[in-house]
DRENLUM-40450 format. One record per residue (C-alpha): z, y negated, x; residue in one letter. Coordinates in steps of 0.001 Angstrom, whole numbers, padded with zeros to 6 digits, always signed. Example, Ala and Ser with C-alpha at 12.3 -4.5 7.8 and 13.67 -1.06 7.14 Angstrom:
REM residues 2
+007800+004500+012300A +007140+001060+013670S 
This chain:
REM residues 343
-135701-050640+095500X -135150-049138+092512X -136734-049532+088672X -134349-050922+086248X -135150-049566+082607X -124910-056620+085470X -119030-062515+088737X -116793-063724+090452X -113236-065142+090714X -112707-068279+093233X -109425-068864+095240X -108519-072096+095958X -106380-073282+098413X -102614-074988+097749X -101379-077902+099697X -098167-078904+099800X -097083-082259+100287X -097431-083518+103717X -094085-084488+104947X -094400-088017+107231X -093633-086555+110229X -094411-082891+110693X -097307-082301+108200X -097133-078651+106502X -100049-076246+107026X -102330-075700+104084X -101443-072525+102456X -104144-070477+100601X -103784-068587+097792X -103884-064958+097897X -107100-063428+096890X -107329-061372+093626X -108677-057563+094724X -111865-059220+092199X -112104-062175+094817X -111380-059273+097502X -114643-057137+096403X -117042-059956+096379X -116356-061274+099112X -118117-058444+100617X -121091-058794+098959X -124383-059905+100577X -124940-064376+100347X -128637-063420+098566X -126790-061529+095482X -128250-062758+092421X -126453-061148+089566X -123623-059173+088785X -121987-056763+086478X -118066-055978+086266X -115714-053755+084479X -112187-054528+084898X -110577-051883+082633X -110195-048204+083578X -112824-045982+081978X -113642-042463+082741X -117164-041060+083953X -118922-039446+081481X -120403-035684+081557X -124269-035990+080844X -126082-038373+078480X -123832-040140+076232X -124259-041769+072916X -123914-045507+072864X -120976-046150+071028X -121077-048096+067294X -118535-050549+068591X -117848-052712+071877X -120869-051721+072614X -121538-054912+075021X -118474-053720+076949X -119717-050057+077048X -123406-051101+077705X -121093-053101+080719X -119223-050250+082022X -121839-048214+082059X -124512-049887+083980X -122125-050633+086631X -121354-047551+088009X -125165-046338+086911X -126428-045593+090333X -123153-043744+091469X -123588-041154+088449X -127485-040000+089348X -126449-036990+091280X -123246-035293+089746X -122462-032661+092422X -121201-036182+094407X -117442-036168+094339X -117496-040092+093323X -119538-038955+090370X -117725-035959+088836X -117157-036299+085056X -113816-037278+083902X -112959-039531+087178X -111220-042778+086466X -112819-045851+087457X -110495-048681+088015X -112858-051274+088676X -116249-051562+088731X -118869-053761+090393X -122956-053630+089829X -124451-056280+092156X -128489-057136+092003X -130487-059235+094684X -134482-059467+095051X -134965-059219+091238X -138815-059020+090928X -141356-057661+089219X -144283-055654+091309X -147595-055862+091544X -148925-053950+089071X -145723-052523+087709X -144436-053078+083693X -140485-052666+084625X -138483-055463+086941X -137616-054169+090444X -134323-055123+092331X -132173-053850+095036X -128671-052399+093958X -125446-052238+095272X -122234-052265+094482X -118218-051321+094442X -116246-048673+092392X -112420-048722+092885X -111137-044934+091132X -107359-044445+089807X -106940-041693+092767X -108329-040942+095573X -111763-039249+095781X -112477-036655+098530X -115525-036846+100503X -118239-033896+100175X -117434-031357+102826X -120915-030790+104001X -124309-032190+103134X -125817-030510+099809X -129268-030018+097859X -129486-031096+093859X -132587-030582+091926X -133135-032917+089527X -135615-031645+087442X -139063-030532+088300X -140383-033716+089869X -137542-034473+092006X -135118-033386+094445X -132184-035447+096038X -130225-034347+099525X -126954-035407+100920X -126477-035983+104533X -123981-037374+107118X -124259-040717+109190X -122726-043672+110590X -122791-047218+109790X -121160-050094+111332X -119017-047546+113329X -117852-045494+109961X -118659-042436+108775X -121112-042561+105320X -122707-040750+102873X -126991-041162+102677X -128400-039115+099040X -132360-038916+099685X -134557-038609+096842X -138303-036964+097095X -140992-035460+095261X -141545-031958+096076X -144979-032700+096674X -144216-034915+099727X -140992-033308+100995X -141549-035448+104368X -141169-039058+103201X -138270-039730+101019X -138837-041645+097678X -135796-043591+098139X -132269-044056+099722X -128718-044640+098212X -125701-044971+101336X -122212-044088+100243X -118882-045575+102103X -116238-043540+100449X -112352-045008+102012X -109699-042756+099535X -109901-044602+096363X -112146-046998+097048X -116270-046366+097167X -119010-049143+098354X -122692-048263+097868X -126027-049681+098434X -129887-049065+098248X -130200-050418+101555X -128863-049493+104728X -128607-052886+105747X -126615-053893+102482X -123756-051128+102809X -123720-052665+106712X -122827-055431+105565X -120150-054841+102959X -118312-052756+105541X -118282-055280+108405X -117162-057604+105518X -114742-055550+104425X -112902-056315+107882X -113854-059931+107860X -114527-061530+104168X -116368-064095+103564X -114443-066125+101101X -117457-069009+101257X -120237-066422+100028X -120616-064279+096391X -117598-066465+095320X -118652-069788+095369X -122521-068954+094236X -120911-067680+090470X -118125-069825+090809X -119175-071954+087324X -120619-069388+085400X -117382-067350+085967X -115365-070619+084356X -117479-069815+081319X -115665-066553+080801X -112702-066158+078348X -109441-065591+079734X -109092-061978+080146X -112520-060808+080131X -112384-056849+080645X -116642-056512+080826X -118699-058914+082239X -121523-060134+083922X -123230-063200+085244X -126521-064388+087131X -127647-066777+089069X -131495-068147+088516X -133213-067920+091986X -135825-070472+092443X -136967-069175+095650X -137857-065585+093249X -139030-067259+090072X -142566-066553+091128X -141818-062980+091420X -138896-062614+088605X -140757-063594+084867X -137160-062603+083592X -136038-065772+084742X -136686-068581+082353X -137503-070946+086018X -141098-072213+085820X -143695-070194+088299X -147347-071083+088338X -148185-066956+088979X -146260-065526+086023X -146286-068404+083467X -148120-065924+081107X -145725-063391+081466X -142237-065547+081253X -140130-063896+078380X -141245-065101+074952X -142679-068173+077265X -139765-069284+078061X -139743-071439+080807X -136532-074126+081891X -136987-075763+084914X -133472-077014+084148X -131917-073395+083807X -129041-072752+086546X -127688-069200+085035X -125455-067099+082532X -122792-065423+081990X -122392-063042+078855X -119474-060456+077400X -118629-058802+074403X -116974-060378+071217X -115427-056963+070100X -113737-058304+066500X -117087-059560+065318X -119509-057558+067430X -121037-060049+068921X -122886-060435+072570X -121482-063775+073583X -123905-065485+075845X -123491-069446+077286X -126805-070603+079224X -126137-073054+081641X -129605-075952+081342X -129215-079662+080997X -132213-079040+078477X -130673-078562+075043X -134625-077792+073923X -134487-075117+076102X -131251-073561+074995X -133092-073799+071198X -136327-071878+072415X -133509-069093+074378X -132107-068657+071010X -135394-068036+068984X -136210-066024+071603X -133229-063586+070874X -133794-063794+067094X -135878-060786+066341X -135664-059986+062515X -137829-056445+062952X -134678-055090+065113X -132255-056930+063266X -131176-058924+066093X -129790-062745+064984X -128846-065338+067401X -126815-068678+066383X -127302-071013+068906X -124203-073912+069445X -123656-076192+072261X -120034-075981+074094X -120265-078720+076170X -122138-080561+078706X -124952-078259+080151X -123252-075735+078542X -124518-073452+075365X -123406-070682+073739X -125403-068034+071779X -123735-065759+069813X -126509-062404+069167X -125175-060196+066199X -127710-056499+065506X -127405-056452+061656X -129557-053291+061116X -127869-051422+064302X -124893-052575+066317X -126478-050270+069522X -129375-052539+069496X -127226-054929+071525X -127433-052415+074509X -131223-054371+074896X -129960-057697+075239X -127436-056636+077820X -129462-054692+080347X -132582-057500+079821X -130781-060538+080636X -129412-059019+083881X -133011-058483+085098X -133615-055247+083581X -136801-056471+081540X -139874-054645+080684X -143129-056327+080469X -146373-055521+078706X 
């Protein structure tokens, strides 16, 4: 689990015409290496967070930018948990990531905690191949906590495992990340059983998973989206998740801004770059609801204005603009994936 301070593309299959007496086969249309990647992906993933444009790693910290920052806020986040140890060699500065892939499941917020919970994992696709570490190594992360590499095997193949403790309990390991690094291609996970299951995938997709659960909100995207990210609203988690607008009896005090919509099914969000704009559409067949989402987002204090307009049927798009601060739009991006923080 880890504290959090995120899509898909369906292939359908083409027919041809049946001739009368020797009917063809049905022939399927090649998957996309998109499609490819999530069909690896666990059934229970809830949201997700893609960059399909090559961007380098960064070296340190780095300054949100004053512009496209929705598609920054993007990039970043989804290789976030690959860059938290740079002596990795899938995290060394100036690496070109190809495609990108941040996938959540079990968003929820703890008993007791102020900052959602959720289990991460993911797939990074680099411009060149990335060598694995030669032999397990040590990084100190400051003076609270210390992270180790070591060697294992999953599903038969050889992986990465960087453990993170406090020096205080150097027996019990704070938490896990496991690393499946094939040439250019890296899949990652905060649980074992996670990365198991994208590799065994990775030999036998399942084109019936990931895909289909996003399938509509990924219609909602513009042609040629670069960013992105979608999410799915769990009803089986609302009483655990008050980041999702679904009604639950144990955190109806704590809902966002109260707002509840037993009607909500999901969204899926991305960067207007020529007007600076964070582009949202909520899927809900209640058009109140959609109006109390958009007053929610309207916070004059920040600078933060949302224009609310329905699209379609069940479909409605908000449109969030930071007048004061165009960085302020890194909030919106990171809370509506599940990243909230409650007080």
């Amino acid at each position: 689990m880890i504290q959090l301070p995120l899509l898909l593309s369906l292939s359908f299959a083409g027919f041809g015409s049946p001739d009368t007496q020797e009917p063809e086969p049905a022939e399927t249309k090649p998957a996309s290496e998109l499609e490819t990647y999530l069909s690896w992906l666990p059934a229970g993933t809830e949201a997700l967070m893609v960059s399909q444009t090559p961007f380098l790693l960064p070296d340190g910290p780095q300054e949100k930018a004053d512009k496209a920052i929705v598609s920054q806020s993007i990039r970043l986040l989804s290789v976030l948990t690959t860059l938290n140890e740079k002596s990795a060699p899938w995290a060394a500065p100036g690496l070109e990531v190809h495609t990108s892939i941040l996938a959540l499941r079990d968003i929820h917020l703890s008993k007791g905690a102020e900052v959602n919970s959720a289990t991460l994992l993911g797939v990074a696709r680099y411009s060149q191949p990335v060598h694995a570490p030669a032999e397990p190594f040590e990084v100190e992360l400051g003076a609270s906590t210390m992270a180790k590499c070591r060697s294992d095997s999953i599903a038969g193949e050889d992986v990465w495992v960087i453990e993170r403790w406090a020096p205080k309990d150097l027996n019990t390991p704070a938490t896990a990340t496991f690393f499946f690094l094939d040439g250019d291609l890296l899949l990652w996970a905060m649980a074992r059983d996670d990365l198991e299951t994208m590799i065994r995938r990775r030999a036998n997709p399942d084109a019936e998973g990931p895909a289909r659960r996003f399938a509509d909100l990924r219609d909602q995207l513009p042609a040629g989206a670069e960013a992105w990210a979608v999410r799915r609203f769990d009803p089986t988690d609302a009483a655990r998740d008050p980041s999702s607008p679904l009604p639950a009896v144990d955190f109806q005090t704590r809902k966002l801004a109260s707002h509840v919509d037993a009607a909500a099914v999901g969204i899926a969000y991305w960067g207007d770059e020529e007007k600076d704009q964070l582009v949202l559409h909520y899927l809900t067949a209640d058009p109140a609801a959609a109006e109390r989402m958009a007053e929610q987002w309207t916070l004059p204090h920040q600078g933060l204005e949302t224009h609310q307009t329905q699209v379609e049927e069940g479909v409605f798009e908000l449109r969030m603009t930071a007048t004061q601060d165009s960085r302020f739009l890194f909030y919106p991006v990171m809370v509506l994936i599940g990243f909230a923080v409650f007080p």
